[in-house]
N, C-alpha and C positions, 0 to 999 in steps of 0.2 A: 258073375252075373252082370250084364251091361245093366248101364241106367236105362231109366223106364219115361218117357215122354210122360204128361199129366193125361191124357186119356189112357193108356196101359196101365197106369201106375194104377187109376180109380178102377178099372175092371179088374185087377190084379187083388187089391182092398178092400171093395166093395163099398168104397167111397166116390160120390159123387168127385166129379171135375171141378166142377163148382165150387162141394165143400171144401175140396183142397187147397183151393185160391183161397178161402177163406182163411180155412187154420192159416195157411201161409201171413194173409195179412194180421192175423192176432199173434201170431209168432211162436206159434204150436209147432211147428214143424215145413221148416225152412229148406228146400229142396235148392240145390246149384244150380245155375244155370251155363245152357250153352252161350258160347258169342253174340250170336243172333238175341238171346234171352228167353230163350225155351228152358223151361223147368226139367230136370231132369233129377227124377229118385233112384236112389242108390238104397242099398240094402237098408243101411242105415233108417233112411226115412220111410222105407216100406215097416220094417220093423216098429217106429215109432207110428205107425200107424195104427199099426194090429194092437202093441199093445194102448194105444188112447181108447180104442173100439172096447177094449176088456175092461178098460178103467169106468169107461163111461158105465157099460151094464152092471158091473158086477158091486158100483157102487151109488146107479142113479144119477149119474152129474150130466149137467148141459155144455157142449160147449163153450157157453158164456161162466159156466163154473169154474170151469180149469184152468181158462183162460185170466180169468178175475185171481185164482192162485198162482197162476205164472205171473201175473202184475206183481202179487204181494211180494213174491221173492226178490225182484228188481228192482223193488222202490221201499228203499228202509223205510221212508219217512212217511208214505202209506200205512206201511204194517205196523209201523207203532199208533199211527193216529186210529185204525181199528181196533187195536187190542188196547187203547187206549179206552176207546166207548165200551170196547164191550167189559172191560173190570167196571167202567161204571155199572150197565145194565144190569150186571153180576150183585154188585150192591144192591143195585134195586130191589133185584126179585130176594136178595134177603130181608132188606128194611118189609118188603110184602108179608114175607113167612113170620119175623115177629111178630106184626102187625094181626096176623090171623090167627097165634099161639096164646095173642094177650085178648083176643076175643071169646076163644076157646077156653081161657081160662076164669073170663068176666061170668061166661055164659055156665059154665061149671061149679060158680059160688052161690 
C-alpha cells in the first residue's frame, strides 16, 4: 500500500484532517513526511488510527485522555507526582469511612 496524503488518509479513517494535525501535535500518532513536508500515512499510522477510534468507544476517553496517558508514560517525574496525590486522596477517603463507621457506631449505642 502506498502512503496516504492527510486528506486520503481522514477519508480512508474517517477522521477529520484537522483531527489528524491534531493527534499529530499531542503526539498520538506521528505520520513521515515527504521533502516538501506533506504528511504521509503508511499502514502503520492508518492502523494506529482505527485502533485509537476503538480505544476511544469502547472505553469512553477523549482525546485529551489518552493524550494526558501518553504524557504520563514519558514523563517519570509526572507520574510519580500523580500517584503521589492520588495515595494521598486514597487516605483520604479512608480517614472519611472511619470517620462514618465511628458515627455509625456512636448512633448504634
Amino acid at each position: 500500500m502506498d502512503a496516504l496524503h492527510v486528506g486520503h488518509a481522514a477519508a480512508r479513517t474517517g477522521w477529520s484532517a484537522r483531527m489528524l494535525r491534531y493527534l499529530e501535535q499531542a503526539g498520538l500518532v506521528v505520520p513521515s513526511r515527504t521533502e516538501a513536508g506533506y504528511r504521509l500515512y503508511g499502514l502503520r499510522e492508518l492502523n494506529q488510527l482505527r485502533s485509537l477510534a476503538e480505544l476511544r468507544s469502547r472505553f469512553g476517553l477523549g482525546i485529551g485522555d489518552i493524550s494526558f496517558a501518553a504524557r504520563l508514560r514519558r514523563e517519570p517525574e509526572l507520574r510519580a507526582a500523580i500517584d503521589g496525590w492520588l495515595a494521598g486522596a486514597e487516605d483520604q477517603l479512608g480517614w472519611v469511612e472511619w470517620e462514618q463507621r465511628k458515627h455509625e457506631r456512636l448512633l448504634a449505642a
